[in-house]
N, C-alpha and C positions, 0 to 999 in steps of 0.2 A: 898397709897390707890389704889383699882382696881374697877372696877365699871363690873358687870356682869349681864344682867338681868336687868338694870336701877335700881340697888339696890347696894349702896356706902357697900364698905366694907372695912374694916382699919384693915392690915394682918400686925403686928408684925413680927421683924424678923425671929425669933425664931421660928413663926410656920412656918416660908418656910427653916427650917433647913438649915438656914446660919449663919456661925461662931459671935461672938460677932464684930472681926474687918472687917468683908465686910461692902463696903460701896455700896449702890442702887443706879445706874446711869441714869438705864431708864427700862423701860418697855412696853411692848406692845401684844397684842391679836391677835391670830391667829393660825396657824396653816393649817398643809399639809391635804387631804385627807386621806390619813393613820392614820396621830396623832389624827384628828379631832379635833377642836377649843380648846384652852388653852391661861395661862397669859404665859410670856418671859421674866423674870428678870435679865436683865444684875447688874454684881456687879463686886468692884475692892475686890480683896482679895489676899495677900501671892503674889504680886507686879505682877500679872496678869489681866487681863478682863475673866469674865466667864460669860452666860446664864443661866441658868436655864427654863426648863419647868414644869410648872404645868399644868393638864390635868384641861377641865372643871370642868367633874365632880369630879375632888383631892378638886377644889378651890369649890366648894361646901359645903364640906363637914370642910369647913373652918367655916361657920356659927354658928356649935355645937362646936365649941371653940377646934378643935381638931389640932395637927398641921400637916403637910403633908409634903411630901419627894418630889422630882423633878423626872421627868418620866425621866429626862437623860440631860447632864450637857457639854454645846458646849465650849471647850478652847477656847478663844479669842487669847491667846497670851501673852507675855511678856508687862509686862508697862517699857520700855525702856526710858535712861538719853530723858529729851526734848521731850517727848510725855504724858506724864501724864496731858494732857488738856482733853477737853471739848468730850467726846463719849456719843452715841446715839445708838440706837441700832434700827431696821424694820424688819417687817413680814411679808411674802405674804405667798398664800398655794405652793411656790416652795422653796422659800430661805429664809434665814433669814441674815443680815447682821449689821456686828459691824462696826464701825465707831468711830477710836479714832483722831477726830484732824486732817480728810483727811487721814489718815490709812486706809483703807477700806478692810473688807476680806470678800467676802459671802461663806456661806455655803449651800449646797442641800439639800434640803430633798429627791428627790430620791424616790422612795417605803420604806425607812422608818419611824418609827414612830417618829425622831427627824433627826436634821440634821447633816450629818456627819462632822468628827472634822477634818478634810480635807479641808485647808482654798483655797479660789479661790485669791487671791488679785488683786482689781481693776488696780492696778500700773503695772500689768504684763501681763494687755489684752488692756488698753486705750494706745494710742498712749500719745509722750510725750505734745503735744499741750492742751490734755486736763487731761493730771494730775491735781488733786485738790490742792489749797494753802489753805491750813485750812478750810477746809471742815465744817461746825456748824450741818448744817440739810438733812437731806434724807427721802425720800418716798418710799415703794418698797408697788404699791396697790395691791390689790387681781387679776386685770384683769394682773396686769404684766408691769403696768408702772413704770419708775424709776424718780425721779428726786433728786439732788446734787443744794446745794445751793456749790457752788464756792466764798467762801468767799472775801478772799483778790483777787482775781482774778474778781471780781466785775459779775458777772456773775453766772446765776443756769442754768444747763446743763438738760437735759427730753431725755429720752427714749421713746418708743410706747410698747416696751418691751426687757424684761430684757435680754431675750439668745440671742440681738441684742448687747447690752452693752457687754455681756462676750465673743462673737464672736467677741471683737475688731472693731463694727464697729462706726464711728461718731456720736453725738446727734441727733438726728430729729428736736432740736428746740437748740437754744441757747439762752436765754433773759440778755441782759445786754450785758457786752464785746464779742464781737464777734470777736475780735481782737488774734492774738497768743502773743502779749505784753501789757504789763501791760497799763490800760487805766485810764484814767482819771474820779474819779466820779462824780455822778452826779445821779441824779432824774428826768429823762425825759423818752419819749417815745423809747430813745435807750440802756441811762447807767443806771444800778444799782449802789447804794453805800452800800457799805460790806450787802450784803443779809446774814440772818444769820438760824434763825429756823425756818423749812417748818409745816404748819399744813393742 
């Protein structure tokens, strides 16, 4: 179900002209200034992660029972042996970003109306201290915040914003292990224990 306009709507797969075997992972609202506001349906299908975008006005047009096509269809990638867990997908009006299991690739929007299939992966700009151990949850908001819950690493990592994060530099905040080794949890004013989905 996608909620638009404060009016619940229950979209079939079939009218977002997805195969019978994909399976729906996550979803999310937004969009670049180019695309202007639309749904983001990530789904597993034919042993990959893919997006999908539906424009506002496409999912509108969902109401008179019609079905609708995706303005354009971001690869996520191979679902590779030991990675087919737990993915999530976020939107802000710059990037869009998949998240299988601490996997993480973001994509730009750029000046165009979706975002390119040109993955960025967070593993190839963070230093090795703050790679994710099973990553559950991410935020990426509209102003350009980022935050990672850091699963097993007992810790959620926050940005102030994101071309901060891709330019390889440190968190701005760390909550929980603030350590570069594995810490002990706990539920105080310094440890987290396994944080898992951010809302």
């Amino acid at each position: 179900s996608a909620s638009y306009c404060n009016t619940p709507l229950t979209i079939p797969k079939a009218d977002l002209s997805l195969s019978a075997n994909a399976s729906i992972f996550d979803l999310d609202w937004g969009g670049s200034e180019t695309s202007g506001e639309g749904l983001f349906v990530g789904y597993k299908a034919d042993g990959g992660l893919h997006v999908n975008f539906y424009s506002a006005k496409a999912i509108e047009s969902l109401e008179n029972g019609d079905a609708i096509s995706p303005e354009c269809t971001v690869d996520g990638g191979p679902i590779t042996f030991g990675s087919n867990g737990s993915s999530t997908l976020s939107v802000n009006n710059t990037h869009l970003a998949i998240n299988l299991s601490g996997k993480v690739n973001f994509y730009e929007f750029g000046n165009a109306t979706c975002p390119a299939n040109e993955a960025i992966p967070y593993a190839s700009v963070q230093p090795q201290k703050f790679q994710l151990y099973n990553s559950l949850g991410m935020i990426l908001d509209q102003s350009g915040k980022v935050f990672f819950s850091d699963t097993n690493w007992y810790r959620v990592l926050y940005w102030a914003d994101i071309s901060s994060l891709l330019s390889g530099a440190e968190p701005d905040a760390v909550l929980g292990n603030t350590t570069a080794k594995m810490a002990t949890p706990g539920v105080t004013q310094t440890l987290l224990t396994l944080p898992a989905y951010l809302a």
